[in-house]
C-alpha positions as CSV (number, residue, x, y, z in Angstrom):
1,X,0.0,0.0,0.0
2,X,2.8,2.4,0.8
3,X,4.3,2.4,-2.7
4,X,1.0,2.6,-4.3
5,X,0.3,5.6,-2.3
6,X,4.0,7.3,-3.0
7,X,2.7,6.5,-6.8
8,X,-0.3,8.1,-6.4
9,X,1.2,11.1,-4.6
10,X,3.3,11.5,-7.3
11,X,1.1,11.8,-10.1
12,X,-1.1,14.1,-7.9
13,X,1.9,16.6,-8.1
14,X,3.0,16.5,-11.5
15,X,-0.8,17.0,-12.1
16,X,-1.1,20.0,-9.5
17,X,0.2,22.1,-12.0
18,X,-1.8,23.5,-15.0
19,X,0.7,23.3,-17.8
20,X,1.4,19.9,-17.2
21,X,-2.4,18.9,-17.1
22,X,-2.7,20.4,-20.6
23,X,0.8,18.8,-21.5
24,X,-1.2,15.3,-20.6
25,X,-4.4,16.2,-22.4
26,X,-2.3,17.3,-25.7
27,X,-0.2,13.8,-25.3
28,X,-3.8,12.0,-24.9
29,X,-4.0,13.1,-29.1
30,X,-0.8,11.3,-30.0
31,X,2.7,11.7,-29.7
32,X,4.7,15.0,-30.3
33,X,8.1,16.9,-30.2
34,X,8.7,18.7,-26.9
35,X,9.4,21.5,-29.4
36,X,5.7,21.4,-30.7
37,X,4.2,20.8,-27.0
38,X,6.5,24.2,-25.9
39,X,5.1,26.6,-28.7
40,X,1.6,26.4,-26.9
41,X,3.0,27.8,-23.9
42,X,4.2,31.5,-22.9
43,X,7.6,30.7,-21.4
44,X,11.1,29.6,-22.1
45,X,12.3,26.1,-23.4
46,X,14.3,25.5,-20.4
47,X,11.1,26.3,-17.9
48,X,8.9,24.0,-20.2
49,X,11.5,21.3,-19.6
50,X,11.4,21.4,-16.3
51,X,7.9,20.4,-16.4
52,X,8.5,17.7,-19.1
53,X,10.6,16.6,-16.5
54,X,8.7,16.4,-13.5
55,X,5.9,14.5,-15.7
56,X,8.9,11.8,-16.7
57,X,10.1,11.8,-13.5
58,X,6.2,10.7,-12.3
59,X,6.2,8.0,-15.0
60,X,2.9,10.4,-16.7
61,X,5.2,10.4,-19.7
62,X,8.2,9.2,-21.6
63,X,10.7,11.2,-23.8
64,X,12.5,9.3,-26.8
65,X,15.3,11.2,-28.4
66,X,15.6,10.7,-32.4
67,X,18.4,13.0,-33.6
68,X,18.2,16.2,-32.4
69,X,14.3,15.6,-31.7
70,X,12.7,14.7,-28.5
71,X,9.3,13.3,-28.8
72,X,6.9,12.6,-25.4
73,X,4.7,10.1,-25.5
74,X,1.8,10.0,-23.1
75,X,2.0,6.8,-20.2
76,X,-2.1,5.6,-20.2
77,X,-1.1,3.4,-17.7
78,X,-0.1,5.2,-14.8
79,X,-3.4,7.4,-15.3
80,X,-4.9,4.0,-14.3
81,X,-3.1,4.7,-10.6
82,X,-5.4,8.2,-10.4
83,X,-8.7,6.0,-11.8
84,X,-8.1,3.2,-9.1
85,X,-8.0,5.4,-6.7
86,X,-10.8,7.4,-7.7
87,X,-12.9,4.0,-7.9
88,X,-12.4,3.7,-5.0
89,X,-13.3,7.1,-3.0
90,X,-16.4,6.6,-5.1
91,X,-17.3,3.7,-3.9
92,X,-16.6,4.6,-0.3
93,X,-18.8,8.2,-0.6
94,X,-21.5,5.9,-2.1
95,X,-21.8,3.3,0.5
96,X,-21.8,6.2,3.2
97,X,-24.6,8.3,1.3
98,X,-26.3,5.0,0.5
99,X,-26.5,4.1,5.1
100,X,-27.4,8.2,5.3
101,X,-30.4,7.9,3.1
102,X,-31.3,4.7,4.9
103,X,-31.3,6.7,8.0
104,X,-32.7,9.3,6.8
105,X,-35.8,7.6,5.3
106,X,-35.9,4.7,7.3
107,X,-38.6,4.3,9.8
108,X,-38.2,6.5,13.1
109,X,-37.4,3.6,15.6
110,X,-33.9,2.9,14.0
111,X,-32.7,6.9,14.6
112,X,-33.0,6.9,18.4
């Protein structure tokens, strides 16, 4: 449980930030250069790479260098950490607003 949760707490950070997020949503189209990801942002190359980076560094993506062309490629599977765990909050709140509305409209004997 402990290393899922450090990979979860990871990809929660690389996500915190806003470029990034649109980073992943670009990569969920295809693959492209870092060059082509940076034009769609208002800052330098070397601050862009930093967040190209931290998303490697998360596992949320891959780099592969061809030449003098880096291409990221988006990693589906560690979104699946994020959807597990969102599965499973879900279920939780569900179960708990499912024994509320029990309570709620249940008859008045079981809420004393």
């Amino acid at each position: 449980m402990a290393q899922y949760s450090a990979q979860l707490d990871g990809v929660f950070v690389a996500l915190a930030d806003p470029t990034r997020r649109a980073v992943v949503r670009r990569l969920g189209r295809g693959p492209t250069s870092v060059g082509d990801l940076a034009r769609n942002f208002p800052m330098t190359l070397p601050s862009f790479m930093k967040h190209v980076r931290t998303l490697e560094t998360h596992g949320l993506i891959r780099t592969v260098k061809s030449g003098r062309v880096r291409t990221c490629v988006l990693n589906r599977e560690r979104l699946a950490v994020v959807d597990d765990w969102l599965a499973e909050q879900r279920r939780i709140w569900e179960q708990r607003t499912d024994r509320l509305e029990q309570f709620v409209t249940g008859p008045e004997e079981n809420r004393q």
